[in-house]
VOLO-696534 format. One record per residue (C-alpha): x, y, z; residue in one letter. Coordinates in steps of 0.001 Angstrom, whole numbers, always signed. Layout:
<pts>
PT         u         v         w   residuo
PT         X         Y         Z         A
...
</pts>
This chain:
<pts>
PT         u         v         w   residuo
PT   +130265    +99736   +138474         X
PT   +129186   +103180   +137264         X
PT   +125195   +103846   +136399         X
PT   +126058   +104110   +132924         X
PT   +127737   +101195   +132500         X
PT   +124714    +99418   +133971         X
PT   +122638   +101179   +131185         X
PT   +125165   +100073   +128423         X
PT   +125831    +96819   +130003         X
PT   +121596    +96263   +129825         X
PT   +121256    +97669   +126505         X
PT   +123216    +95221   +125071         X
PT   +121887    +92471   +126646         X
PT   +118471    +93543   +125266         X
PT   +120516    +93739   +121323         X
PT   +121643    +90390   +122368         X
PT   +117807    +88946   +122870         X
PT   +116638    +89810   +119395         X
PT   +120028    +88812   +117722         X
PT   +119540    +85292   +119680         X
PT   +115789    +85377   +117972         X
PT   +117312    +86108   +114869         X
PT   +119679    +82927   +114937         X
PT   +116808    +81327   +116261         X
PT   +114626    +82512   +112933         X
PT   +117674    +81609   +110447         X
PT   +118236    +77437   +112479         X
PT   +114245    +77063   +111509         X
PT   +114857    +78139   +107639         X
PT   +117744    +76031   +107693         X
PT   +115707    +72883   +109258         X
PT   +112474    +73980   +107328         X
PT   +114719    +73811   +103805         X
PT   +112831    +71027   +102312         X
PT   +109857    +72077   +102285         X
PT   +110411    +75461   +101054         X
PT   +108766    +76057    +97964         X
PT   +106497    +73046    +97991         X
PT   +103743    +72396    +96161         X
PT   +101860    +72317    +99796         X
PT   +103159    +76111   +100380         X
PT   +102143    +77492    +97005         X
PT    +98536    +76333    +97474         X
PT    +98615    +77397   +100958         X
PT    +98173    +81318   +101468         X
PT    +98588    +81546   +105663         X
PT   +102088    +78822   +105058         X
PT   +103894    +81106   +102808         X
PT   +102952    +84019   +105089         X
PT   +104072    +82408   +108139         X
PT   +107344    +81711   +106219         X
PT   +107678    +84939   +104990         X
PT   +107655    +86094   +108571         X
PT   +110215    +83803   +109849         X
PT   +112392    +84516   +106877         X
PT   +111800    +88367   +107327         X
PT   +112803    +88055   +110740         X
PT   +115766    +86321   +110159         X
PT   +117056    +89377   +107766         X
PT   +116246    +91850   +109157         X
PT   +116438    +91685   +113112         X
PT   +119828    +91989   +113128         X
PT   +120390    +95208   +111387         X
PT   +117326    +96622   +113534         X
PT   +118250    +95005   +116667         X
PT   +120195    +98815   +117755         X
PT   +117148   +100928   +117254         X
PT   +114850    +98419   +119254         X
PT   +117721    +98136   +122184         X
PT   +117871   +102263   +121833         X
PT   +113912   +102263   +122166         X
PT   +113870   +100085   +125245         X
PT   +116485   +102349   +127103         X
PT   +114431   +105403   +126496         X
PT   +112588   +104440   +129673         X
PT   +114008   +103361   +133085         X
PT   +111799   +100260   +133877         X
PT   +109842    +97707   +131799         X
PT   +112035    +97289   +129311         X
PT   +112179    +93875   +127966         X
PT   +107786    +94241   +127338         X
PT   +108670    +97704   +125482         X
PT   +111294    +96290   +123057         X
PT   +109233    +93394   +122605         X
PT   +105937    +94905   +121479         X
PT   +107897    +97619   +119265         X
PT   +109940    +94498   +117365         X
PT   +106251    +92765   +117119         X
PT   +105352    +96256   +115071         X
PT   +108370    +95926   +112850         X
PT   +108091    +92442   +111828         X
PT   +103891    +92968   +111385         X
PT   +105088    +95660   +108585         X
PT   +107481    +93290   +106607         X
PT   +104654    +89567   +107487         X
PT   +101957    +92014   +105259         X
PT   +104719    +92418   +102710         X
PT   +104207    +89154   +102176         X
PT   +101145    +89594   +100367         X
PT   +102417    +91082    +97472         X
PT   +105318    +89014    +97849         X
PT   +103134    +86002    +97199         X
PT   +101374    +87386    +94209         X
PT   +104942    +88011    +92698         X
PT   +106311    +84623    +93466         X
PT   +102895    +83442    +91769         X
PT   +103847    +85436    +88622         X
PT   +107455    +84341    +88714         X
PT   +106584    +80891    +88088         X
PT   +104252    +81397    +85738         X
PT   +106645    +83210    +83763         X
PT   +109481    +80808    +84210         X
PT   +107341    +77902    +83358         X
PT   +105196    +78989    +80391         X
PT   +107797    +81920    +78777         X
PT   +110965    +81794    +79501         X
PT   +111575    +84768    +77072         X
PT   +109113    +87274    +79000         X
PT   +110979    +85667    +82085         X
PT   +114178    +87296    +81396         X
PT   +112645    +90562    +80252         X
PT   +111040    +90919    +83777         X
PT   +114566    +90110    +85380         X
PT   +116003    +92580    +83420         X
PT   +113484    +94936    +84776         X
PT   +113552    +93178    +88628         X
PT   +116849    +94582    +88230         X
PT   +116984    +97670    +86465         X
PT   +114000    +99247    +89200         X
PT   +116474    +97996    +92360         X
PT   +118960    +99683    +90542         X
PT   +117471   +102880    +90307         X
PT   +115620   +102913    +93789         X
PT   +118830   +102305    +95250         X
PT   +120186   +105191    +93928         X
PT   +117419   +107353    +94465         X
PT   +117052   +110330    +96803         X
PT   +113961   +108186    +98656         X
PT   +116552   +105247    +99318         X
PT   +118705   +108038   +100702         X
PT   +115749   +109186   +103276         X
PT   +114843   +106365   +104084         X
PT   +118546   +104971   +104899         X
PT   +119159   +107788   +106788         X
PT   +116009   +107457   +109269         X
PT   +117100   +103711   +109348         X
PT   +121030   +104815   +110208         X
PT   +119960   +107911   +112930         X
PT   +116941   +107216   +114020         X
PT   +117472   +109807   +116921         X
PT   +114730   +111996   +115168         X
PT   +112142   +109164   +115195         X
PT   +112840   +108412   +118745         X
PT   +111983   +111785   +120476         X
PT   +108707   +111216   +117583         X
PT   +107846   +107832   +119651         X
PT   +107807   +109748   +122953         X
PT   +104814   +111376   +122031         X
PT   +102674   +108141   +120740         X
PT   +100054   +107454   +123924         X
PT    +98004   +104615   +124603         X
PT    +98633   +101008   +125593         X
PT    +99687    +99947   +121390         X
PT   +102149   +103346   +121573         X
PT   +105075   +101063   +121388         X
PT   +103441    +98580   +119076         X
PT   +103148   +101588   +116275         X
PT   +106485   +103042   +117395         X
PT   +107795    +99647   +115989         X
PT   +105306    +99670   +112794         X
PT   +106056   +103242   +112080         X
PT   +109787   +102335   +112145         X
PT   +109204    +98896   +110090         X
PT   +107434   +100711   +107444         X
PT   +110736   +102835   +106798         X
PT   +112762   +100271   +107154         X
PT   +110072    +98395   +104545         X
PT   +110758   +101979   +102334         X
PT   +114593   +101632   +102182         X
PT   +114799    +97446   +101199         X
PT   +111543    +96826    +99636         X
PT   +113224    +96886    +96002         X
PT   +116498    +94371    +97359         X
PT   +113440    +92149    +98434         X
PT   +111947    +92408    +95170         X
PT   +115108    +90470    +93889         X
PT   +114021    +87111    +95178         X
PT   +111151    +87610    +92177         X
PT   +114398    +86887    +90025         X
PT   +116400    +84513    +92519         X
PT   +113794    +82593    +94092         X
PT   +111466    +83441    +96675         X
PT   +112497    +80658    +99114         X
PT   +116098    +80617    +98183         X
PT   +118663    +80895   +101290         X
PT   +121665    +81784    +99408         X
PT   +119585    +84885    +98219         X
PT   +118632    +85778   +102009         X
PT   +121907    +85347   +103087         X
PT   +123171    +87877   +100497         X
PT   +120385    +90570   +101007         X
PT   +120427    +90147   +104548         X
PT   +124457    +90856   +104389         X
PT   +123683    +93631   +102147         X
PT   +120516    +95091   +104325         X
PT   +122815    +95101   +107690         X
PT   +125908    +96330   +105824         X
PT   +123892    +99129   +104277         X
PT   +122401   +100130   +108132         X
PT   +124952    +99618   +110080         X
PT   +128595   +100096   +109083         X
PT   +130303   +103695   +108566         X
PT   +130199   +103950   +104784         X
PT   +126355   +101765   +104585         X
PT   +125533   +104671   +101980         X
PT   +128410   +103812    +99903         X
PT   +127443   +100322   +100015         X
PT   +123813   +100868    +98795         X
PT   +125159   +102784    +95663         X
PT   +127609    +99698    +95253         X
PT   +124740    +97478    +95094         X
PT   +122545    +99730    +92783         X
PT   +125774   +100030    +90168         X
PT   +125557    +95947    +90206         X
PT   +122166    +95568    +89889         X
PT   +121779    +98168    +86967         X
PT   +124871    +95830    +85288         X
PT   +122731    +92483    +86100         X
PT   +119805    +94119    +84220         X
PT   +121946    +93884    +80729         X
PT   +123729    +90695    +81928         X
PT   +120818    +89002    +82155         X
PT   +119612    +88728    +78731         X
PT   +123431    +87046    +78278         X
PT   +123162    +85030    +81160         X
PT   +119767    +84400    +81861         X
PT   +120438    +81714    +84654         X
PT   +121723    +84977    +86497         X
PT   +117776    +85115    +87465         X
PT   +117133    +80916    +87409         X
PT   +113573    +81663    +88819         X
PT   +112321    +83724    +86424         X
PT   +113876    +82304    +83672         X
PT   +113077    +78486    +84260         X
PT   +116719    +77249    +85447         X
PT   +116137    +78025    +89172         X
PT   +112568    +75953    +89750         X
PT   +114442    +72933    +92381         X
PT   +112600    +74275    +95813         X
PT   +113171    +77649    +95286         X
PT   +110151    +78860    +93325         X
PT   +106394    +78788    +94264         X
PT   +105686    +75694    +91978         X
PT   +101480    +74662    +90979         X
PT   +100496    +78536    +91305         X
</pts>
């Protein structure tokens, strides 16, 4: 066996780790169901967050898993400890999204509780602002670090100091935070907790990152949000959390 097939054989083995974490992070969702969205979590600041994180992780380790494996092989020896600490940075990025996460799943519910009208306004506008960051030149940038991140990697060679790979990971999570923070922003309309919603925006993150026409993809997805932004105010139970339909578990409820 050849030296580089020992590097490609490792490489994947270290891909393999955090996709094994991710299925790992999606069985606890699944056996945590029933008590997403409680009453208990709403009140409960450091719950939701700790969700948040486990749900996060579940997304979005998969489409990231190449860049971390790619990381770890930039160096002959500790590598397991290197791709570790620089996946810890990414998911610390997307756990302190879940602070304004929280305060929008707060407003959500009061919308959908107190005025359903103003509910299906904001959808309409949940939508509408996906629609247009999607299609933006900043989703473009930000995709494209996320797609080749060659240019970042020869960046994180320079980063010294025992956190180096801990911020190589944060630095990377908080692009990766820049190109899907507006597809997150759609579980304001479809439920904060919902699974069906994070198994459709994770399809949609990975898709977007990792096959050949990902870019193609994101403008898809920004053409259908734009048309659920005027479909909504037919079909309001298109966005059930904001609009009252969707409160069964998948809202914040008591905020």
């Amino acid at each position: 066996m050849t030296r580089t097939a020992i590097t490609v054989r490792h490489g994947a083995g270290h891909s393999e780790l955090l996709l094994l974490a991710a299925a790992a992070a999606w069985a606890w969702v699944a056996l945590r169901r029933g008590d997403m969205g409680s009453g208990a979590m709403a009140w409960d600041l450091p719950a939701f967050l700790g969700m948040w994180t486990v749900m996060m992780a579940a997304m979005m380790l998969p489409a990231t898993s190449p860049v971390a494996a790619l990381y770890a092989r930039t160096v002959p020896v500790h590598r397991t400890p290197r791709m570790i600490a620089f996946t810890a940075g990414y998911v610390l990025v997307w756990s302190a999204a879940g602070l304004p996460a929280y305060a929008l799943a707060g407003g959500a519910t009061h919308l959908a509780t107190t005025r359903p009208a103003a509910g299906t306004a904001a959808a309409a506008a949940v939508f509408a602002v996906n629609g247009v960051y999607q299609l933006s030149p900043l989703k473009d940038r930000c995709l494209a670090k996320c797609r080749s991140p060659i240019g970042l990697l020869l960046r994180y060679a320079s980063y010294r100091g025992p956190s180096r790979h801990l911020r190589a990971g944060a630095h990377h999570g908080a692009f990766c935070l820049g190109c899907c923070w507006s597809l997150m922003l759609l579980f304001t309309a479809f439920g904060v907790m919902n699974p069906w919603a994070m198994v459709g925006l994770a399809a949609v993150v990975t898709t977007e990152k990792r096959l050949p026409r990902g870019r193609l993809v994101a403008r898809a997805v920004g053409l259908a949000s734009l048309a659920l932004a005027i479909a909504v105010f037919w079909a309001p139970l298109l966005a059930t959390n904001l609009t009252g339909g969707g409160m069964g578990g998948m809202g914040l409820r008591h905020l």
